[in-house]
C-alpha positions as CSV (number, residue, x, y, z in Angstrom):
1,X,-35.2,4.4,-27.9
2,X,-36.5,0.8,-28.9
3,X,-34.8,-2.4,-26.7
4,X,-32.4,-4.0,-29.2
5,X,-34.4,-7.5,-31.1
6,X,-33.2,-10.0,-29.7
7,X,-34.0,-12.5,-33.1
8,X,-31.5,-10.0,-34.7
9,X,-27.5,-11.0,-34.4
10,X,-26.0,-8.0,-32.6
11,X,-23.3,-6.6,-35.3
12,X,-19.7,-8.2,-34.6
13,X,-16.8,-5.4,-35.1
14,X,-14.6,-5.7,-37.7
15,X,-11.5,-7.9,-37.8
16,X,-8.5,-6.6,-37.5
17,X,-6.7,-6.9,-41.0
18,X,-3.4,-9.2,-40.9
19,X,-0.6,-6.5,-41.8
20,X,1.7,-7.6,-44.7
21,X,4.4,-9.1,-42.0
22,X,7.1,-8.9,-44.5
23,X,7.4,-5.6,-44.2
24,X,6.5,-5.3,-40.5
25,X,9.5,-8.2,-39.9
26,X,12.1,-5.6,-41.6
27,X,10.6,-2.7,-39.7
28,X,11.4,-4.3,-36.9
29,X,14.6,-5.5,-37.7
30,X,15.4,-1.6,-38.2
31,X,14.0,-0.7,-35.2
32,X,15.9,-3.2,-33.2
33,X,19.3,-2.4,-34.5
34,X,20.0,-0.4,-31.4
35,X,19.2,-3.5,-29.1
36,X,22.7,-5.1,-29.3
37,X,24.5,-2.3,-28.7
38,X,22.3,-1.6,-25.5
39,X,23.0,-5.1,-24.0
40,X,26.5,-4.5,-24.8
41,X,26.8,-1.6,-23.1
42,X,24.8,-3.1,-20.0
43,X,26.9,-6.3,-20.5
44,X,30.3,-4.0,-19.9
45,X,29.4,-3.3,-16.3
46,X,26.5,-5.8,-15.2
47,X,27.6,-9.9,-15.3
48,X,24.3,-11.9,-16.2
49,X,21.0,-10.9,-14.4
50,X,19.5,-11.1,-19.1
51,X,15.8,-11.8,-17.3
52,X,15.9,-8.8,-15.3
53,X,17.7,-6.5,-18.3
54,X,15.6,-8.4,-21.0
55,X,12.0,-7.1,-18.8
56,X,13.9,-3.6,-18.0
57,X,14.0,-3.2,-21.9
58,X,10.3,-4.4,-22.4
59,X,9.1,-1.7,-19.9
60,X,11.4,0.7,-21.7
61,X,9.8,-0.3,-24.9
62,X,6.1,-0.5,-24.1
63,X,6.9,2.7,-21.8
64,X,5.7,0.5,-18.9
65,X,6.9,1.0,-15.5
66,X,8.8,-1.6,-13.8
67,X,9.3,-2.8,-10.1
68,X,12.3,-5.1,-9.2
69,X,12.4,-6.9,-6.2
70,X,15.5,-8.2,-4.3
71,X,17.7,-8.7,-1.3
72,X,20.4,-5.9,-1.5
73,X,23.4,-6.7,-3.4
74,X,22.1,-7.9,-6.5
75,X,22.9,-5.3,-8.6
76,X,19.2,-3.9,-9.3
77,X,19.8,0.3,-8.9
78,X,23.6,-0.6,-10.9
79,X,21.7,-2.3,-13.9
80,X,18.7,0.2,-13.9
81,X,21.1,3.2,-13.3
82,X,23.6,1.8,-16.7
83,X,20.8,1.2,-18.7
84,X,19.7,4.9,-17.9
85,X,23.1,6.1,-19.0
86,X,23.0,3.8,-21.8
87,X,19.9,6.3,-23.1
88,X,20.8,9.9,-24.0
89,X,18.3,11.1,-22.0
90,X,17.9,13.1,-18.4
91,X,18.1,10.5,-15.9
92,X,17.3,11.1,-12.1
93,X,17.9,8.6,-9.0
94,X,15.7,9.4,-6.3
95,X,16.6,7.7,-2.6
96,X,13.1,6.8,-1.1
97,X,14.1,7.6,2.5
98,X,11.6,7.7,5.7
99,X,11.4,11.3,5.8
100,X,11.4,12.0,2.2
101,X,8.3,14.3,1.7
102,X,6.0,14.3,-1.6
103,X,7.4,18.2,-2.4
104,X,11.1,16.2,-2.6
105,X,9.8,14.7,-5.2
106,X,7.4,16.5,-7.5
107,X,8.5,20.0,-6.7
108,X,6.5,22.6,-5.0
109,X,5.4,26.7,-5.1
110,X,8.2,28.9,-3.7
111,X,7.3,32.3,-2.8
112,X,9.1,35.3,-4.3
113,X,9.6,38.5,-2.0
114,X,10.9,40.6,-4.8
115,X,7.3,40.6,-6.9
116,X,5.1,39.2,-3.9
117,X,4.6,35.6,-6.1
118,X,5.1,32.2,-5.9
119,X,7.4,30.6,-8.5
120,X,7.4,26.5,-9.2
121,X,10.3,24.8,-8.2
122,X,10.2,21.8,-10.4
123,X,11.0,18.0,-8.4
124,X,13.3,15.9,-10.1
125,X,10.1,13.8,-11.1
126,X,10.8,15.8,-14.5
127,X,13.0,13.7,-16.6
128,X,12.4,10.9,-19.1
129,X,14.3,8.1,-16.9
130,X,13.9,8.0,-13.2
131,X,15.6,5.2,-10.6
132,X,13.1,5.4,-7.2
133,X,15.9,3.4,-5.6
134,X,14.1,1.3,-2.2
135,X,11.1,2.4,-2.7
136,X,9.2,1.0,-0.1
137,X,11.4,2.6,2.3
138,X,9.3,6.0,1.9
139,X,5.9,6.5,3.6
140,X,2.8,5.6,2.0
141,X,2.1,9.5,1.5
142,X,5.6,10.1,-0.8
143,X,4.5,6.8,-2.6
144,X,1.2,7.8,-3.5
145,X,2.5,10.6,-4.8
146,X,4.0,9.3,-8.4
147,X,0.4,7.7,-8.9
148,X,-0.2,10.8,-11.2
149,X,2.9,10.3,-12.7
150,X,3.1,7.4,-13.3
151,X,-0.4,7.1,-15.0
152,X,-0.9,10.2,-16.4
153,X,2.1,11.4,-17.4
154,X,1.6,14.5,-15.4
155,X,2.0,16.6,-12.3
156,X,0.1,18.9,-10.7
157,X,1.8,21.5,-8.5
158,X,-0.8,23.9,-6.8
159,X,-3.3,24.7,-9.4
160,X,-1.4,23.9,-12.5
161,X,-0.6,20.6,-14.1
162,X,2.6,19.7,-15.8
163,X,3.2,17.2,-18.4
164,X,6.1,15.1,-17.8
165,X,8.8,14.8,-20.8
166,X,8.5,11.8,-23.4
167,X,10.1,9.4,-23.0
168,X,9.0,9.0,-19.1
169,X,9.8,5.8,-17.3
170,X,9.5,4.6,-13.2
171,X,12.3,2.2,-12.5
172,X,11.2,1.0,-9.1
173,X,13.9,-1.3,-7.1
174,X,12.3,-2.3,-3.4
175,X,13.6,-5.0,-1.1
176,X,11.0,-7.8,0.2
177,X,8.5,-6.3,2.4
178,X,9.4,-8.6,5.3
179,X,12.7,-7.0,5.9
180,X,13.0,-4.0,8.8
181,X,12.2,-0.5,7.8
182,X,9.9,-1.5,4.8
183,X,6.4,0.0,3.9
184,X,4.0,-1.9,1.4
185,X,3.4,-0.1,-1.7
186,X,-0.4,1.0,-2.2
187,X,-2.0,-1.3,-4.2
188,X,-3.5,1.3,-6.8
189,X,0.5,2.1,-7.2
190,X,1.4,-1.5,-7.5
191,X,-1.3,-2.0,-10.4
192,X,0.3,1.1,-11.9
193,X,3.8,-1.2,-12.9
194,X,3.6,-3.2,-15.9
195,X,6.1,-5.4,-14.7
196,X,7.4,-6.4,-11.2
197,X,10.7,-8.8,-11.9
198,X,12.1,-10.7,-8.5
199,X,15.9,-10.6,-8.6
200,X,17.6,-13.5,-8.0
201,X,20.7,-14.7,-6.7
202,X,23.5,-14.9,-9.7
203,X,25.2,-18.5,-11.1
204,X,28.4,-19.8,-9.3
205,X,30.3,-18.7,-12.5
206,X,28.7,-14.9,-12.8
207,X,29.5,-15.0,-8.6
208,X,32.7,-15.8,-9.6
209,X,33.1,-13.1,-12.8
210,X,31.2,-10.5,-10.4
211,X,34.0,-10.9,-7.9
212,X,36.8,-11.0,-10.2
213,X,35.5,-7.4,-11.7
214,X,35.4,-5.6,-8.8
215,X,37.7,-6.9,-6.0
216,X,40.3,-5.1,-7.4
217,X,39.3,-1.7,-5.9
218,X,39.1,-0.3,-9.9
219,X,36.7,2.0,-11.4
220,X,33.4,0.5,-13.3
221,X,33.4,1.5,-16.8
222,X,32.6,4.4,-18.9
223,X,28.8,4.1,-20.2
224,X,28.3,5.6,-23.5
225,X,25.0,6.7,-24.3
226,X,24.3,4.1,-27.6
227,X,20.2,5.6,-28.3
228,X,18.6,8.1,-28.2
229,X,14.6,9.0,-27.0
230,X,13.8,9.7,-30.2
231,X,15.3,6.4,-31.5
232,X,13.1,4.5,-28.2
233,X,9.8,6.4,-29.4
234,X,10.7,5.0,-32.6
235,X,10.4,1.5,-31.9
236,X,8.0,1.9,-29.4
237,X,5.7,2.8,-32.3
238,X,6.6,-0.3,-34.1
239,X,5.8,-2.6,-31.2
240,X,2.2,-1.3,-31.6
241,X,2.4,-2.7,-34.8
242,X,3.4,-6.4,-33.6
243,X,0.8,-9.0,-35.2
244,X,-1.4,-10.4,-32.6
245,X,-4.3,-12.5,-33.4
246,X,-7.6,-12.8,-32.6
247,X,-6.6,-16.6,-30.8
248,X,-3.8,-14.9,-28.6
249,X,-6.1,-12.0,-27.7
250,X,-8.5,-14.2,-26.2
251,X,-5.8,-16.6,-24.5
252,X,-4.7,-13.2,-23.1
253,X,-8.6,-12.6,-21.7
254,X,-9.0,-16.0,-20.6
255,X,-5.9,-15.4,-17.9
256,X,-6.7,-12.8,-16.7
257,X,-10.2,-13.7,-16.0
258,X,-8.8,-17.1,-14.6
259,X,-7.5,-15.1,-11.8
260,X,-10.7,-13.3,-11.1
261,X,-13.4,-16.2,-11.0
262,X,-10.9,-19.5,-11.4
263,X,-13.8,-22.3,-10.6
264,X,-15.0,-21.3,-14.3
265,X,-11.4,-22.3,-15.4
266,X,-11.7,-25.6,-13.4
267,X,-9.3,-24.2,-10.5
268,X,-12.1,-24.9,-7.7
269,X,-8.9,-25.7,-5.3
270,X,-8.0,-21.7,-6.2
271,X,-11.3,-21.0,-4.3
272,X,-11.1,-18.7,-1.2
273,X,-7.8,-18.3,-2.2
274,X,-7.9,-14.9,-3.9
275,X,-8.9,-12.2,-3.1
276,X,-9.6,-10.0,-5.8
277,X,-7.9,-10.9,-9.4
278,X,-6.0,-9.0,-11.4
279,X,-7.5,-5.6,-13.1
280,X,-8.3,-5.0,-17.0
281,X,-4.6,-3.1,-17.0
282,X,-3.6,-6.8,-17.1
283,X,-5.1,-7.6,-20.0
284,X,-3.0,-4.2,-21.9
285,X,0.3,-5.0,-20.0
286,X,-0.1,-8.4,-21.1
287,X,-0.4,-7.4,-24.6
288,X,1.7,-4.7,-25.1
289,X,4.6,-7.0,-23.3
290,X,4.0,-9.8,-25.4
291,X,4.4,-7.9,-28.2
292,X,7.7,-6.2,-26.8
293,X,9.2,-9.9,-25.9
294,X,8.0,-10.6,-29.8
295,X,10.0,-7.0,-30.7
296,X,13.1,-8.4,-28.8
297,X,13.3,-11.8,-30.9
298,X,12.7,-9.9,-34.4
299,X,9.2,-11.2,-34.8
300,X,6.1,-8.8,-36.5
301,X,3.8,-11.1,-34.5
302,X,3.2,-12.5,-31.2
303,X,2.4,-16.2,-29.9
304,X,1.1,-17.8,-27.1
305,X,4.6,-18.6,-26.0
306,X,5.2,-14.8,-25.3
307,X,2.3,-14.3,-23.5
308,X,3.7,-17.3,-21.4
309,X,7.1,-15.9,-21.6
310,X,6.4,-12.7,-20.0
311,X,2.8,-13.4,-17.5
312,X,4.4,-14.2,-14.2
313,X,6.0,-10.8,-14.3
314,X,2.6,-8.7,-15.3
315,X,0.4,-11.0,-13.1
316,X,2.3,-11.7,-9.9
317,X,1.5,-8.4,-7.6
318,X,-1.9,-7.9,-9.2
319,X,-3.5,-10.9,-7.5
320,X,-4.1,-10.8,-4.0
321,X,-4.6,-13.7,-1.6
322,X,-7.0,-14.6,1.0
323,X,-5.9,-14.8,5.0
324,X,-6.7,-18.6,4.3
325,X,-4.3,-18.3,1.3
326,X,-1.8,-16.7,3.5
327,X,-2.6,-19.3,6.7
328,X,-1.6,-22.0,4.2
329,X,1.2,-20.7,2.6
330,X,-0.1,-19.7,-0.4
331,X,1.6,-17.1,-2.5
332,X,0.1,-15.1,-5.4
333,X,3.0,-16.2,-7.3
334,X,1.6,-20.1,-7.1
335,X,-1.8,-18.7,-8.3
336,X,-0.5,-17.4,-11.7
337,X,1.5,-20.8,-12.0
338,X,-1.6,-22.7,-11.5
339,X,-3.4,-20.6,-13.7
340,X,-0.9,-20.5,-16.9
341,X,-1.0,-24.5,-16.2
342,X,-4.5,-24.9,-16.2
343,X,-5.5,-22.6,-19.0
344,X,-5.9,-23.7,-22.3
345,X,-3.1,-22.7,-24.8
346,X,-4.3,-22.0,-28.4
């Protein structure tokens, strides 16, 4: 095979061709419909905590995993557990516990006396919404083991591999790693969330609304299931859809790569800081969660603005610092900052 000329222009794919976003805008607006109803129903039981609902809803519509980290007592496994009834689909809470084992949790062969075989016990893994409440209380072997999951959509139990049902979302909650009794998650599992959302303390006056609700010893309400998976796969198919141009694409790139080799992005104070950068599954969680936080405000197209919008959460535990990062206080969290400041919006 002849080296390519190097006189002759390599050919340039296609351009992708603007979708009539008329239509697309009323697609969506269909889509959506179930949206109000859902933060309604979260709303009934949950007082404010909209960042870490409105990125629990992006995950569920992108089908992107999400990690929410927290202090305990801020109402992460309650809002992830009444958004899971708010879905008319099976829903499983796992309790990551030190001596949880992987079996717990994906199943494993039992063996039957009666015709000398062994039979598969299937985990609770198997369901299309599942809460792995504290997660980084488990040991790193029973948190390895929903990298298959998780990525694949699969299991494999002996010799024979599973697929898991459809819908199929991780809804992580883990406390900060510094407190006792905490393991840090792998990071090939860590690169594995879309999304990882810190929960923070709530506003004197939800403090005040929480308190009022449920100091008085009553029963939370009912949660009626408002859609259904079919209704979620729906939508999710319209969010592929979302308009994003070639300009947004590249502002999408350029971040990512910013975190990777920042003295090309003019952030030579960034250097020795990082360790590695954050992975090409940056670059797909960034799009498909712009497009999802486009979705959410009834737009057919994205903008740099939700790109912005939604960064910090798909870009905080995929960079990694330096000891000389750590020595001087440096958090990964202040790298993305940096970075969204010092790239170039289009």
């Amino acid at each position: 095979m002849l080296p390519p000329d190097p006189t002759v222009p390599a050919p340039q794919p296609p351009e992708a061709a603007t979708p009539d976003l008329g239509a697309l805008t009323a697609r969506v607006a269909e889509q959506a419909r179930f949206v109000p109803a859902l933060l309604e129903s979260v709303g009934r039981v949950v007082v404010g905590q909209a960042h870490m609902v409105e990125r629990l809803l992006i995950g569920m519509l992108t089908g992107g995993h999400v990690l929410l980290e927290g202090v305990p007592g801020l109402a992460k496994t309650l809002t992830v557990s009444t958004l899971a009834k708010a879905i008319d689909a099976r829903f499983q809470r796992i309790q990551f516990t030190p001596d949880l084992l992987p079996a717990d949790l994906l199943g494993t062969l039992i063996y039957n006396q009666a015709d000398a075989s062994f039979q598969v016990k299937k985990g609770p893994i198997f369901a299309n919404v599942i809460l792995a409440d504290e997660v980084n209380r488990a040991p790193a072997k029973v948190q390895s083991a929903l990298l298959e999951a998780m990525q694949e959509r699969q299991v494999t139990i002996g010799e024979t591999t599973y697929p898991l049902p459809r819908p199929f979302l991780v809804l992580a909650t883990q406390n900060p790693i510094e407190q006792e009794g905490t393991y840090p998650l792998p990071e090939a599992q860590v690169d594995r969330f879309m999304l990882k959302v810190v929960v923070g303390y709530p506003s004197r006056e939800e403090e005040i609304e929480i308190m009022r609700r449920m100091s008085h010893g009553t029963a939370l309400p009912a949660v009626a299931p408002v859609v259904t998976p079919a209704q979620i796969l729906s939508a999710r198919a319209v969010v592929g859809e979302i308009y994003l141009d070639a300009r947004v694409e590249e502002y999408i790139v350029d971040l990512v790569l910013a975190t990777r080799e920042p003295q090309k992005y003019k952030l030579s104070d960034l250097r020795g800081l990082v360790a590695y950068g954050a992975s090409p599954r940056a670059s797909i969680a960034l799009a498909l969660a712009a497009r999802a936080h486009a979705f959410l405000q009834g737009r057919a197209y994205a903008t740099p603005d939700d790109v912005r919008a939604i960064a910090l959460d798909v870009l905080r535990h995929r960079v990694a610092v330096t000891y000389e990062a750590e020595a001087e206080d440096v958090t990964s969290e202040q790298i993305v900052r940096r970075v969204l400041s010092a790239v170039e919006v289009p």
